[in-house]
C-alpha positions, 0 to 999 in steps of 0.5 A: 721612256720617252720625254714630254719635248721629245713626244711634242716634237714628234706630234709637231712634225706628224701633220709635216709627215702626212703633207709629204705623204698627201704630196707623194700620192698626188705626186704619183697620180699626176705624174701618170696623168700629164704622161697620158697627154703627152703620150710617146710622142714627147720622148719618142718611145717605141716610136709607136703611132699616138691613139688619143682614145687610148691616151684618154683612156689612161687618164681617166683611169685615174679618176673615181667612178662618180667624178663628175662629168665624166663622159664629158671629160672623156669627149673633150680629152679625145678631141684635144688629144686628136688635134694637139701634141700636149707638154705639161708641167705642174706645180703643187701650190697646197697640198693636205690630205685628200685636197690638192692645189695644182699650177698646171700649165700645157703648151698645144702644137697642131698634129698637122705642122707641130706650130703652137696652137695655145698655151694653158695655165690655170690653178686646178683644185683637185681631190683624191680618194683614199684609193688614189682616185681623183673624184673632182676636178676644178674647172674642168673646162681646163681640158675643153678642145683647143680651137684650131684658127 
């Protein structure tokens, strides 16, 4: 028989549980998104030439059907992604279920002559589905085209 202190204990640790699970999800899709934009190039893998249509493309794969602005996102992932070699690093700020605050920072160097071109940082909101699917991202001018000077 399981004691009174021994149930609360475990219904006190249950929302701890579900935050960790919440991360982990976030955690898995994220990762695979900011490894999209940065392509091979970052650790030089296979050593294969960088196809920013193909990098956007497995980005977008992470997002829900009904995320809003989609086709636009698509556009301006391609055009950075053609004219930027992209690192970036985030940092889980809140996490819960289904809803994610992100320090998301990226650093840009021109494809021409590897000089840095901008750097980004912005607290991005995100939600994700039960599927694992990100349906909203704000603000998405977050990934708007860099401007080359």
């Amino acid at each position: 028989m399981i004691s009174r202190r021994a149930l609360l204990a475990a219904l006190a640790g249950a929302p701890a549980l579900a935050a960790a699970d919440a991360r982990d999800a976030f955690s898995d899709v994220l990762s695979d998104m900011t490894s999209a934009l940065a392509g091979n190039e970052t650790y030089n893998i296979g050593g294969a030439a960088f196809d920013p249509v193909a990098a956007a493309g497995m980005f977008m794969s992470h997002l829900d059907k009904s995320f809003p602005g989609r086709e636009q996102l698509r556009a301006n992932l391609e055009s950075l992604l053609s004219t930027a070699v992209v690192t970036s690093s985030i940092e889980f700020v809140k996490v819960q279920e289904g809803e994610a605050d992100v320090d998301w920072y990226m650093l840009f160097r021109s494809r021409s002559d590897g000089s840095e071109i901008e750097r980004r940082r912005k607290v991005l909101n995100i939600h994700m589905n039960a599927k694992k699917k990100i349906t909203s991202m704000t603000p998405i001018d977050f990934f708007a085209p860099v401007k080359i000077k």
